[in-house]
MITI-779127 format. One record per residue (C-alpha): z, x, y; residue in three letters. Coordinates in pm, whole numbers, m for minus. Layout:
! residues N
<nunu zz="Z" xx="X" yy="Y" rest="ALA"/>
...
//
This chain:
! residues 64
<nunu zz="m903" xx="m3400" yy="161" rest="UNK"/>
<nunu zz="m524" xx="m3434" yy="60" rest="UNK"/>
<nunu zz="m408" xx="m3632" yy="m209" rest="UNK"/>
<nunu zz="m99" xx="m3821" yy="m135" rest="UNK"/>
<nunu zz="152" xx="m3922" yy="m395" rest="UNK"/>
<nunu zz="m100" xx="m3828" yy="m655" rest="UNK"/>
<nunu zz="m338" xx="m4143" yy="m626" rest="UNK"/>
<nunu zz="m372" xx="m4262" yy="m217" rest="UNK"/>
<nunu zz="m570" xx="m4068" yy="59" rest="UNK"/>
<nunu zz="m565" xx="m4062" yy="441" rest="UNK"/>
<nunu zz="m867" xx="m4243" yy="580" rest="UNK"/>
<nunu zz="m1043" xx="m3947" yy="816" rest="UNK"/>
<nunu zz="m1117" xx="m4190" yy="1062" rest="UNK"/>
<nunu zz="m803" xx="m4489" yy="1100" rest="UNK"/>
<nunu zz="m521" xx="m4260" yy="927" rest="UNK"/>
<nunu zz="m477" xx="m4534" yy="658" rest="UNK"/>
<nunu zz="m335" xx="m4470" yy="370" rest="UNK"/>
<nunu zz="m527" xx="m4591" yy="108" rest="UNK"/>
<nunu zz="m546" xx="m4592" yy="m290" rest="UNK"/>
<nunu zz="m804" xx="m4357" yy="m439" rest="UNK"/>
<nunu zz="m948" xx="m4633" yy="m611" rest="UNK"/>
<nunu zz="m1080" xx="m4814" yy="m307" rest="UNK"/>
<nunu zz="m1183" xx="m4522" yy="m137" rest="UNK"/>
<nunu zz="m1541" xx="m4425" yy="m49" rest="UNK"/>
<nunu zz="m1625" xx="m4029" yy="47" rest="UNK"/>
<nunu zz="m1852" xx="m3896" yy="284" rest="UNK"/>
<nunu zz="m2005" xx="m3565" yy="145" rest="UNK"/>
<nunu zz="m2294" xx="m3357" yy="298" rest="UNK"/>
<nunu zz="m2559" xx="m3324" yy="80" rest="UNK"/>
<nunu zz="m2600" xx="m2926" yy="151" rest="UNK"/>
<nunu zz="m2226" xx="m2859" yy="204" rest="UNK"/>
<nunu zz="m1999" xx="m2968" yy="m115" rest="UNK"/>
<nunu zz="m1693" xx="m2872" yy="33" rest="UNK"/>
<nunu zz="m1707" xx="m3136" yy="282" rest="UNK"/>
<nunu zz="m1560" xx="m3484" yy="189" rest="UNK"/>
<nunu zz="m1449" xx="m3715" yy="492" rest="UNK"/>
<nunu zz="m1298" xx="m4011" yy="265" rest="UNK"/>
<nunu zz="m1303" xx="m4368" yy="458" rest="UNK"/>
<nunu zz="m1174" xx="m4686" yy="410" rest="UNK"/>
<nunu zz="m1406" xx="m4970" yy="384" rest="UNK"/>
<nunu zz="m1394" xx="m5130" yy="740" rest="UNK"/>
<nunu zz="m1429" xx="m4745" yy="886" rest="UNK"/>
<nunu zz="m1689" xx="m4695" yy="581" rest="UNK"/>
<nunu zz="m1868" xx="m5022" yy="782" rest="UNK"/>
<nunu zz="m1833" xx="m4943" yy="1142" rest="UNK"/>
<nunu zz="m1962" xx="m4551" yy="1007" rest="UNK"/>
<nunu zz="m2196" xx="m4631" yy="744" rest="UNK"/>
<nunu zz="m2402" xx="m4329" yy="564" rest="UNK"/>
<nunu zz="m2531" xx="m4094" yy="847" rest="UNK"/>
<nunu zz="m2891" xx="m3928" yy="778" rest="UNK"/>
<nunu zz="m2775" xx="m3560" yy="552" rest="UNK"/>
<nunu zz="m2471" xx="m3748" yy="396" rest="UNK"/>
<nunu zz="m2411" xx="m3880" yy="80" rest="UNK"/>
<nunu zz="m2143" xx="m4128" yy="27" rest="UNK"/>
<nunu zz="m1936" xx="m4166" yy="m337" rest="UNK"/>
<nunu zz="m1807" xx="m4465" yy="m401" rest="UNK"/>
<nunu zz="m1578" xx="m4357" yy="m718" rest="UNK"/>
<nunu zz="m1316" xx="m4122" yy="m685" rest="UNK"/>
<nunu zz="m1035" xx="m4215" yy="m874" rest="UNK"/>
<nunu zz="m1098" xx="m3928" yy="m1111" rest="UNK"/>
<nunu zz="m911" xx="m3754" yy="m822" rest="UNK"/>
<nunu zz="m600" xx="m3906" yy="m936" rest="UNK"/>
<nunu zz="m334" xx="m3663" yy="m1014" rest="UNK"/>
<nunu zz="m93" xx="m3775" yy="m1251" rest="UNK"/>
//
């Protein structure tokens, strides 16, 4: 996952650029390494797949 500008994020899905407040990450629960963030009409049309965990707060992701 690459941090743009120090507070947005690609969506994985729509290449949207979106703020790291309103982004939601798709993690796998046995892999940590693996974050897919989404926006929140991709984070709708994906939803939470069975083995993924999704995290809702990442803003303390911001770099300053």
């Amino acid at each position: 996952m690459n941090i743009v500008d120090g507070d947005k994020v690609e969506c994985s899905r729509c290449d949207e650029l979106i703020s790291l407040d309103d982004a939601n990450v798709l993690g796998k629960a046995n892999n940590r390494s693996y974050a897919k963030p989404l926006c929140d009409e991709c984070l709708q049309n994906v939803g939470v797949p069975e083995g993924y965990e999704l995290e809702r707060d990442v803003s303390y992701l911001k770099q300053t």
